[in-house]
C-alpha positions as CSV (number, residue, x, y, z in Angstrom):
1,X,84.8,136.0,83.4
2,X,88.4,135.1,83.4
3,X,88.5,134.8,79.7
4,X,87.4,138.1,79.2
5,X,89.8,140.2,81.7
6,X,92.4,138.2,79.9
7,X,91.1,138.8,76.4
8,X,91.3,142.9,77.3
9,X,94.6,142.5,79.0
10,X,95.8,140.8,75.4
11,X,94.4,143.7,73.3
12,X,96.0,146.6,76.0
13,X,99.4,144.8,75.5
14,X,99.1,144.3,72.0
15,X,98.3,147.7,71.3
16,X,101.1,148.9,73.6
17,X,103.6,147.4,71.2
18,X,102.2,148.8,68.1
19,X,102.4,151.9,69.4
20,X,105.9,151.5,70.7
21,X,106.6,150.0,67.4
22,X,105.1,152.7,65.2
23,X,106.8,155.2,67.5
24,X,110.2,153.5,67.2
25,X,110.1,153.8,63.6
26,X,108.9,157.5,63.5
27,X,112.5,157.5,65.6
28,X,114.3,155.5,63.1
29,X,113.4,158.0,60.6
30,X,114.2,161.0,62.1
31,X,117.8,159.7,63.2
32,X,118.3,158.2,59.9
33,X,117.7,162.3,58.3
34,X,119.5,163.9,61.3
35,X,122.5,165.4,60.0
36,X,125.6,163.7,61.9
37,X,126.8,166.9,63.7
38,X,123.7,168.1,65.1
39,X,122.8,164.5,67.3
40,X,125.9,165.7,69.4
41,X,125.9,169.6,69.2
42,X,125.9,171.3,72.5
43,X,122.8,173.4,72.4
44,X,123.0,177.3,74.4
45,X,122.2,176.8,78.0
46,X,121.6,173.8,80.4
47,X,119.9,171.9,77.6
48,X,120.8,167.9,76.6
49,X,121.9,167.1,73.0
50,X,119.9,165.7,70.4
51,X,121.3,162.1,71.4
52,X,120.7,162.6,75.5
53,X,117.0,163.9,74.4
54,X,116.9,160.2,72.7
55,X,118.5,158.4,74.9
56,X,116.2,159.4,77.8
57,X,112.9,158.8,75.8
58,X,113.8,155.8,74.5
59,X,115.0,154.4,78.4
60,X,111.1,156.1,79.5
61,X,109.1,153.9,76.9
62,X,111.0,150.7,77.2
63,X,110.5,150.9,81.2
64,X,106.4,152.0,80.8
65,X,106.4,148.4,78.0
66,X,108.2,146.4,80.4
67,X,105.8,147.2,83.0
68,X,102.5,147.6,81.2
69,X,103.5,143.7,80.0
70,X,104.1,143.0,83.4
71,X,101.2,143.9,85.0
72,X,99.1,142.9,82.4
73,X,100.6,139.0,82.7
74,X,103.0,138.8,80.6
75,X,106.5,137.3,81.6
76,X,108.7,137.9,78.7
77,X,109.4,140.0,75.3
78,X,107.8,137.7,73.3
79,X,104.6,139.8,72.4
80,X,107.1,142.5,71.6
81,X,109.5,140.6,69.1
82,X,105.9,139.6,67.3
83,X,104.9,142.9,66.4
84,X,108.4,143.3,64.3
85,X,107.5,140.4,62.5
């Protein structure tokens, strides 16, 4: 019974980081296109810039990783660094 909670836990995790993975490289693109003065243009009205807007999503997803590892067993970043690879 053990096995099997764990083997689930080890396919949420993993499929966590993919998706972080694949999403930080839709990202990567998008910055990589962005034309320099727009990621710091001050948009009309109380909006944040491009960057802030970047910033905060990026800070959002690595918190929900950390904790969805976390709660799911694991202790480090490992699992992350292996999807890059």
């Amino acid at each position: 019974m053990t096995t099997r909670q764990y083997r689930v836990h080890t396919q949420l995790g993993r499929a966590a980081v993919q998706i972080f993975a694949a999403n930080d490289r839709m990202n990567q693109i998008l910055i990589e296109h962005l034309d320099p003065t727009a990621w710091r243009a001050k948009p009309p009205g109380k909006v944040r810039t491009i960057a802030a807007i970047f910033t905060h999503m990026h800070n959002v997803r690595s918190k929900w990783v950390r904790q969805l590892l976390f709660s799911t067993g694991y202790k480090s970043v490992d699992l992350i660094h292996s999807a890059w690879k």
